[in-house]
N, C-alpha and C positions, 0 to 999 in steps of 0.2 A: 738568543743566549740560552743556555742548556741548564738547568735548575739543578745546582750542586745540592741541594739543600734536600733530606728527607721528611724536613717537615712542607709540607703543603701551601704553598706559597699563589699571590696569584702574579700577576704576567703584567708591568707597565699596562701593556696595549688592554689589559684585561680591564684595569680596575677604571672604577664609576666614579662619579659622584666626592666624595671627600677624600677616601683614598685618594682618588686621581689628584688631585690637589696636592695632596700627603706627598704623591710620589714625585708631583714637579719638584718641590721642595729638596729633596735628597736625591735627585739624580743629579749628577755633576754636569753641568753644562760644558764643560769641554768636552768629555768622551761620551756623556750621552748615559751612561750608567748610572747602579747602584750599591750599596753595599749589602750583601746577603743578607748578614745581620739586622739591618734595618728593613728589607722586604719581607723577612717570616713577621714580621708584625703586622703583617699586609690582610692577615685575618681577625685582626681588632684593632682598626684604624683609631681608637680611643689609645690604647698602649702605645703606639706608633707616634700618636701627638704628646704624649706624655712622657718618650723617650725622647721627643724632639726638645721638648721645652726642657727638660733636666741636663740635654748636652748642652743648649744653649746658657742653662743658667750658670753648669760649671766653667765654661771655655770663655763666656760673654763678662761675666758675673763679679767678675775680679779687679775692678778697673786698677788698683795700684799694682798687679802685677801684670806685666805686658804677654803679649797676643804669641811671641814667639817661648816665653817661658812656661806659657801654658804648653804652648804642644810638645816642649822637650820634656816636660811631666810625665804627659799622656804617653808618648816613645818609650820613656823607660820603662814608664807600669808596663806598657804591653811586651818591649823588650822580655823583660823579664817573664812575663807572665806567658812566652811564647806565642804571643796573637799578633798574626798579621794586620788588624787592623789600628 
């Protein structure tokens, strides 16, 4: 995969130790990917985990509002805010 990204990223096959961990975690097990956005973190696996635990706590975090109103939330924001992700 060809590194869109100008900031300095490192490579699945690259990363050690925690990262590699980090990166089981956010590659999708169906395609095998990840999201750019979460791999430029890939140079302070501390942010990385701290990005993880913050999506988790807002998406997880809500038990009286259901799993499918959270992601039509997240749609709009990015709708609007023009991000593919």
């Amino acid at each position: 995969m060809t590194d869109p990204a100008w900031i300095r990223t490192i490579a699945p096959g690259e990363a050690e130790g925690r990262l590699a961990g980090l990166y089981e975690q956010i590659t999708d097990p169906r395609t095998g990917e990840m999201d750019h956005i979460l791999q430029v973190h890939g140079l302070h696996p501390a942010g990385l985990d701290a990005h993880l635990a913050l999506y988790q706590a807002v998406m997880r975090g809500t038990p009286t509002l259901p799993a499918v109103d959270r992601e039509l939330v997240a749609f709009v924001v990015s709708t609007i805010n023009a991000c593919h992700y």
